[in-house]
C-alpha positions in Angstrom: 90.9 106.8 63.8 88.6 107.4 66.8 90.0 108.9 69.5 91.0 107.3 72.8 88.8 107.0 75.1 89.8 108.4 78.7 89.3 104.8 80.6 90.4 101.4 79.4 88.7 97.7 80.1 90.9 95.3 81.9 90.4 91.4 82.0 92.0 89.1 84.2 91.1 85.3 83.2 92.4 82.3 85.3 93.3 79.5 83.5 93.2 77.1 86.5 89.4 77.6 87.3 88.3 79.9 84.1 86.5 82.6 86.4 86.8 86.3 84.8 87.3 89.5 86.0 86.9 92.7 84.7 87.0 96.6 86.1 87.7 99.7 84.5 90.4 102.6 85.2 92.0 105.6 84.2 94.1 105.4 81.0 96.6 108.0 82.6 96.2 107.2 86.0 99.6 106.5 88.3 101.4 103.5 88.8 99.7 102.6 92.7 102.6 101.6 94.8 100.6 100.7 97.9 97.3 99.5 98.1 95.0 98.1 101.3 92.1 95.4 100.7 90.1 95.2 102.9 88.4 91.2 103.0 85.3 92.4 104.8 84.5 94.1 101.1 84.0 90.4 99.8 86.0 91.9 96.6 88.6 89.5 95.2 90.8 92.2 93.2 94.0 91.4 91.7 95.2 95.0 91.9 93.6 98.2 93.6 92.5 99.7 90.3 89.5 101.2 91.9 91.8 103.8 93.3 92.7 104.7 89.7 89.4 106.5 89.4 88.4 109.3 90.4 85.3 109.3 91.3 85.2 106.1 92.9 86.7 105.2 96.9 87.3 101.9 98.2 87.2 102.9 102.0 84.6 101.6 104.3 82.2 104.3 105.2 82.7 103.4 108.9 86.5 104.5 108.6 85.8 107.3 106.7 83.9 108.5 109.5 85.5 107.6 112.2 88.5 109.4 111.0 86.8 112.1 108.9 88.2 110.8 105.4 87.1 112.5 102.3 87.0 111.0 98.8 89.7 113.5 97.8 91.7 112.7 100.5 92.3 108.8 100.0 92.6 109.7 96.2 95.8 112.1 96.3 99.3 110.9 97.9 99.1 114.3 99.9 95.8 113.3 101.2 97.0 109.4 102.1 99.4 111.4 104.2 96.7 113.6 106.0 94.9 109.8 106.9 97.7 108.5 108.2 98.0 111.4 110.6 94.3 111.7 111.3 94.9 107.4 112.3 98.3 107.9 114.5 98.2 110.5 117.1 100.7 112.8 117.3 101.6 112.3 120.6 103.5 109.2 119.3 107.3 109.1 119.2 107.2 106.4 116.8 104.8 104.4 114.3 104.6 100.7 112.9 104.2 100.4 109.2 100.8 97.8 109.2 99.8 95.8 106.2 96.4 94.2 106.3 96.5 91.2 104.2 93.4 90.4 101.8 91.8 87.1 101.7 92.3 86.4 98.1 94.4 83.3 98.2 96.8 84.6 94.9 97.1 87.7 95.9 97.6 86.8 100.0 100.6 84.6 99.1 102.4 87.7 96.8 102.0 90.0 99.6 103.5 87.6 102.4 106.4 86.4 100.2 107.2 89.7 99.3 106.9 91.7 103.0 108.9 88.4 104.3 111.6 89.6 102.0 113.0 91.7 104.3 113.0 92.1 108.2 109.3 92.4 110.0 109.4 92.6 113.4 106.1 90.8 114.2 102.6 89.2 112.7 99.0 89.3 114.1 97.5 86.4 112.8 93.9 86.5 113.7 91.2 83.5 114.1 87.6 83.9 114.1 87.1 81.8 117.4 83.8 81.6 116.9 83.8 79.4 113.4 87.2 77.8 114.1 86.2 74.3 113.6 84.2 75.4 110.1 87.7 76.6 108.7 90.4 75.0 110.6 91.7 73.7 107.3 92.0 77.0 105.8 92.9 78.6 108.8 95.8 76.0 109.5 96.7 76.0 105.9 97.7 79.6 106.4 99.5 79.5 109.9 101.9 76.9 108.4 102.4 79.0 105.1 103.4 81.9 107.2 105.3 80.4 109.7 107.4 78.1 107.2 108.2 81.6 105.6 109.2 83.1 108.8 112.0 80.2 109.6 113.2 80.3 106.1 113.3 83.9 105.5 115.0 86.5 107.7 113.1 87.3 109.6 113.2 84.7 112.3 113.7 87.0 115.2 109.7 88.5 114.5 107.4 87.0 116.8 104.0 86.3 116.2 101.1 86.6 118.0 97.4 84.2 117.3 94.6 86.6 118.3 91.8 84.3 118.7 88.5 87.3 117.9 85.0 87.3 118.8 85.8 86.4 122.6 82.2 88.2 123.3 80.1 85.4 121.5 78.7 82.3 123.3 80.1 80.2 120.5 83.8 80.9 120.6 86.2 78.7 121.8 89.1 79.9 124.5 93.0 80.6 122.8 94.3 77.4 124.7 92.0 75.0 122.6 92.6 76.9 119.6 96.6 76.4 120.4 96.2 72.1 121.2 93.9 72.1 118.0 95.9 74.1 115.6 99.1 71.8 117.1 97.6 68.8 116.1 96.7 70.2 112.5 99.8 71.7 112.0 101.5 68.0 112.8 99.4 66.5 110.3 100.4 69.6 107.2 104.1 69.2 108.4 104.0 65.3 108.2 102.5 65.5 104.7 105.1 68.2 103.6 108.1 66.0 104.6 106.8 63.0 102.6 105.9 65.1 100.0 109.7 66.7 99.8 110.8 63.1 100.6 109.4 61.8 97.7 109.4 64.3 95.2 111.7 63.8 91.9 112.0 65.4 88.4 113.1 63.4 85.7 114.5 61.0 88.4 116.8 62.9 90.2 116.0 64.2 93.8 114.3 67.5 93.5 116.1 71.0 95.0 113.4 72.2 97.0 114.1 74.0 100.2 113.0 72.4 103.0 109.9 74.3 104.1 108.6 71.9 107.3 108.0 73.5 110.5 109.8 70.0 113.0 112.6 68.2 112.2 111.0 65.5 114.2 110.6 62.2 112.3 107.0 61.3 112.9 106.1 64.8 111.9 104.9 66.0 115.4 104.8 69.7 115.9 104.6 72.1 119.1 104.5 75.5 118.7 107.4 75.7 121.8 109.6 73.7 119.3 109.8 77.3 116.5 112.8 79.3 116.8 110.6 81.9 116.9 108.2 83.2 119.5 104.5 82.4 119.1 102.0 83.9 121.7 98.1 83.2 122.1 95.8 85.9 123.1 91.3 85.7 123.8 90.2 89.2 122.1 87.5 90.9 121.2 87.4 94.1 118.6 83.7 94.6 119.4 82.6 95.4 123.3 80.1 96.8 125.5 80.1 99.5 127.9 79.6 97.3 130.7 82.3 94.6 129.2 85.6 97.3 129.0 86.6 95.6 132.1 87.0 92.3 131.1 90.6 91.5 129.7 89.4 88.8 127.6 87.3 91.1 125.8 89.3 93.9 124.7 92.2 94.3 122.7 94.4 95.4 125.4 97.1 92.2 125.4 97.4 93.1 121.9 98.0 96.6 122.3 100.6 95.4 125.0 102.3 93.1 122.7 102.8 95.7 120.2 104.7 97.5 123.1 106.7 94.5 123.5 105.4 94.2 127.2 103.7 90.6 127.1 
């Protein structure tokens, strides 16, 4: 018999749409407990197996220089540790465990189930301001996911906040109309869920499903005042100018101050 090769082949198939997947890792490698995906990498990867290789990183080479990350570093628990001290100063008296949540639809709804589990204190749900009305349906989709899991789970005491992004572009529209538009979407989802729960049946009994609408309100209008929980609207920008570090509306300043809990 031939002897085992040091890596393995894995294939992941979907039945649904019949795409395939492959990558390759480590026969021996460890069990990865955490993992960070990145959706700017355009990578749609069921787990973070490319951290199982050795000789292969997954971090952006703008955060490995920014905060002077070697390959061996990310690749060793000790060394995860030395980034995370490199990223929070220690001047701190205290840190926020943050989870940045992948685009991959599958794997976006595991992670948000899961964390919801058990008690967060808040959520950053960022829009790109800019191409709102290109994804509002994905975008509002999402939002009433989350926030149907935040009223059901308990966590209902975490606030949220809806950082509308890319303030600093001509195109981008202002957090208020992002708030009146994503109200009237959010109506519509929740006025579709209750008919759908009202009218679902197995074998003709009434099904068990939990109720997972966002207003109790008949006609299936929604208002974001109307949550149990709080839900705050911010203009940002991540990417400014010298001559623009002035401007509230384009920094991320109100969301540095709402992770103080000063807002």
């Amino acid at each position: 018999m031939a002897p085992k090769s040091k890596y393995v082949l894995v294939a992941l198939r979907s039945v649904i749409t019949g795409h395939r997947q492959f990558w390759i890792r480590e026969r021996s490698a460890e069990k990865v407990e955490v993992f960070l995906l990145d959706p700017q990498l355009g990578r749609r990867v069921l787990f973070k197996e490319e951290k199982r290789i050795a000789s292969k990183s997954s971090i952006p080479t703008y955060a490995a220089k920014r905060f002077q990350i070697s390959r061996k570093d990310y690749l060793t628990v000790r060394g995860e540790q030395q980034w995370q001290n490199r990223c929070v100063p220690s001047s701190y008296d205290w840190t926020i465990p943050t989870y940045d949540i992948p685009g991959a639809e599958e794997l976006r709804k595991m992670i948000i189930s899961e964390k919801l589990k058990k008690s967060v204190s808040g959520i950053i749900f960022m829009v790109d301001s800019s191409a709102y009305y290109k994804e509002s349906k994905e975008v509002s989709e999402l939002l009433f996911e989350v926030l149907c899991l935040l009223k059901s789970s308990k966590a209902k005491g975490a606030k949220v906040l809806v950082a509308c992004n890319k303030q600093d572009l001509l195109s981008a529209k202002t957090s208020a109309s992002l708030k009146s538009s994503l109200e009237k979407e959010l109506s519509v989802l929740n006025k579709t869920q209750m008919f759908a729960l009202g009218s679902t049946t197995i074998t003709g009994v009434a099904s068990s499903i939990s109720k997972t609408y966002l207003s109790d309100n008949p006609s299936g209008a929604f208002s974001f005042d109307s949550l149990p929980m709080r839900v705050d609207f911010c203009d940002c920008s991540s990417k400014t100018s010298a001559n623009e570090l002035d401007k509230e509306e384009t920094t991320l300043q109100f969301i540095k101050e709402w992770l103080n809990g000063e807002p």
